[in-house]
C-alpha positions in Angstrom: 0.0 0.0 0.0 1.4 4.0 -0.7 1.6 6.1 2.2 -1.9 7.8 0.6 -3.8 4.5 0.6 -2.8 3.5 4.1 -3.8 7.1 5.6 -6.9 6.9 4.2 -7.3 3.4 5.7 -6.2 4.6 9.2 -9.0 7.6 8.3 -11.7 4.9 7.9 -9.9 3.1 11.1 -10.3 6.1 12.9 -14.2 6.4 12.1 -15.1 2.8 12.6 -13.9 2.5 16.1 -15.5 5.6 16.6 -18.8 4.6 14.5 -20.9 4.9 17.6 -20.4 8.4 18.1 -21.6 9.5 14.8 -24.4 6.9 14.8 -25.8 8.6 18.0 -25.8 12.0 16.2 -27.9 10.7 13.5 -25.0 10.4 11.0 -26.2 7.7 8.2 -23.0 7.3 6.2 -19.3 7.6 5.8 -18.4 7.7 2.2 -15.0 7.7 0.6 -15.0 10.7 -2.1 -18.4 10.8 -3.6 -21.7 9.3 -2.3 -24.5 7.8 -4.1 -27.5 9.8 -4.7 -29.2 9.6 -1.5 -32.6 10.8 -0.2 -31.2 10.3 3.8 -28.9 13.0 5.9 -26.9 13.2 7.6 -23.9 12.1 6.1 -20.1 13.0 5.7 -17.9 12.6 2.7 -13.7 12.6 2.9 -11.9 13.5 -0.3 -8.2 14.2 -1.1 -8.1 17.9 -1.8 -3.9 17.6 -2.5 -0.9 15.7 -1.6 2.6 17.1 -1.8 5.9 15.0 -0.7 8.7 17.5 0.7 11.9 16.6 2.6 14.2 19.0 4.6 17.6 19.2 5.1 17.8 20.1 9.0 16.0 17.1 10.0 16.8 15.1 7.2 13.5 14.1 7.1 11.1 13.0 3.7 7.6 14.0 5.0 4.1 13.8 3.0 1.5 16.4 3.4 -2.3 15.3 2.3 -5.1 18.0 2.8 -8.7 16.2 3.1 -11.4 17.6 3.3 -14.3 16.6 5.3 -18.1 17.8 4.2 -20.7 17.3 6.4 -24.4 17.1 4.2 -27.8 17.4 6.6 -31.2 18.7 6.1 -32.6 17.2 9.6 -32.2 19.5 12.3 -30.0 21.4 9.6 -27.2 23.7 10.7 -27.2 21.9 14.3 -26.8 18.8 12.9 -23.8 19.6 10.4 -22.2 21.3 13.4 -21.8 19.0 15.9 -20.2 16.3 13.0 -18.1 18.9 12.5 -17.1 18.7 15.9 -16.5 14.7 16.0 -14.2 15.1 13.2 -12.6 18.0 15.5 -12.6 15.6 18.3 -11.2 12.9 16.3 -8.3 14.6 14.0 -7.6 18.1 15.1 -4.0 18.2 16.5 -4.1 14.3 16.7 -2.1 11.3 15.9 -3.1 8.5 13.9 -1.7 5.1 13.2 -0.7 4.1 10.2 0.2 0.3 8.7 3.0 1.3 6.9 6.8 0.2 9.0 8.2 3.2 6.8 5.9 6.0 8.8 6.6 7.3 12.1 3.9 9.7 12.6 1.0 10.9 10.9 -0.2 14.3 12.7 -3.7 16.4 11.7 -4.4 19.4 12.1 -7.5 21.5 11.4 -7.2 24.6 8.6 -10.3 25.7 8.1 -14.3 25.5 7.9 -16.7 26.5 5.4 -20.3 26.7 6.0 -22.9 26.7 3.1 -26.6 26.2 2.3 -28.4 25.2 -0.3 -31.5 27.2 -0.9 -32.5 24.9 -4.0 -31.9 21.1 -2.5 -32.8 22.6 1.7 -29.1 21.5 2.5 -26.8 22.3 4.6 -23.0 21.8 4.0 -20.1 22.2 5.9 -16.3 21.6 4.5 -13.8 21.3 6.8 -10.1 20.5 5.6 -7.7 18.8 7.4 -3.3 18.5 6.6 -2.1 15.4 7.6 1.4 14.9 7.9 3.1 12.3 7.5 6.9 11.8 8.7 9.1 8.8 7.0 11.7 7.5 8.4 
């Protein structure tokens, strides 16, 4: 697996051992990039946004930084709802480690950069995006 495929596995990871959470705030699905056409909220979507692999010299360190983006779709309970999922994921990945499969990585850390609320006068949905940089440090 590339560094990409196992941090989006330990994403996943991350959200099924923490599937309860988001199940008792109403949240019907966890979708990988795009989801089906659906007629149920509220649910999240992950996508890669952008991936960039860097080194530096004073460390002598190869790091990988991946920006995902969360968004966060509800029309029950609307803007309530969209927040506090946008809040798990904050509870989950903001300044946090995860673990990785990869013997190569020695530390994958998230941090929050930003938030974007919208609604959607024409479908009554609301919409969060909130993008995440994970970093991830080779050995």
């Amino acid at each position: 697996m590339t560094k990409l495929e196992n941090l989006l596995a330990a994403i996943e990871k991350k959200y099924q051992d923490n599937k309860s959470l988001f199940d008792g705030n109403g949240c019907k699905a966890f979708y990988f990039h795009h989801a089906p056409q659906i007629d149920f909220y509220p649910i999240i979507v992950y996508s890669l946004v952008d991936s960039v692999r860097d080194s530096t010299q004073m460390i002598k360190t190869d790091y990988d930084v991946n920006r995902i983006q969360f968004s966060i779709f509800t029309d029950r309970n609307g803007f309530t709802d969209a927040t506090t999922l946008a809040g798990l994921i904050e509870t989950l990945f903001h300044q946090k480690y995860l673990t990785m499969s990869d013997a190569n990585t020695t530390n994958v850390e998230a941090r929050k950069l930003n938030e974007v609320i919208i609604y959607n006068d024409e479908e009554k949905v609301w919409q969060i995006n909130v993008d995440y940089q994970f970093m991830i440090t080779s050995v």
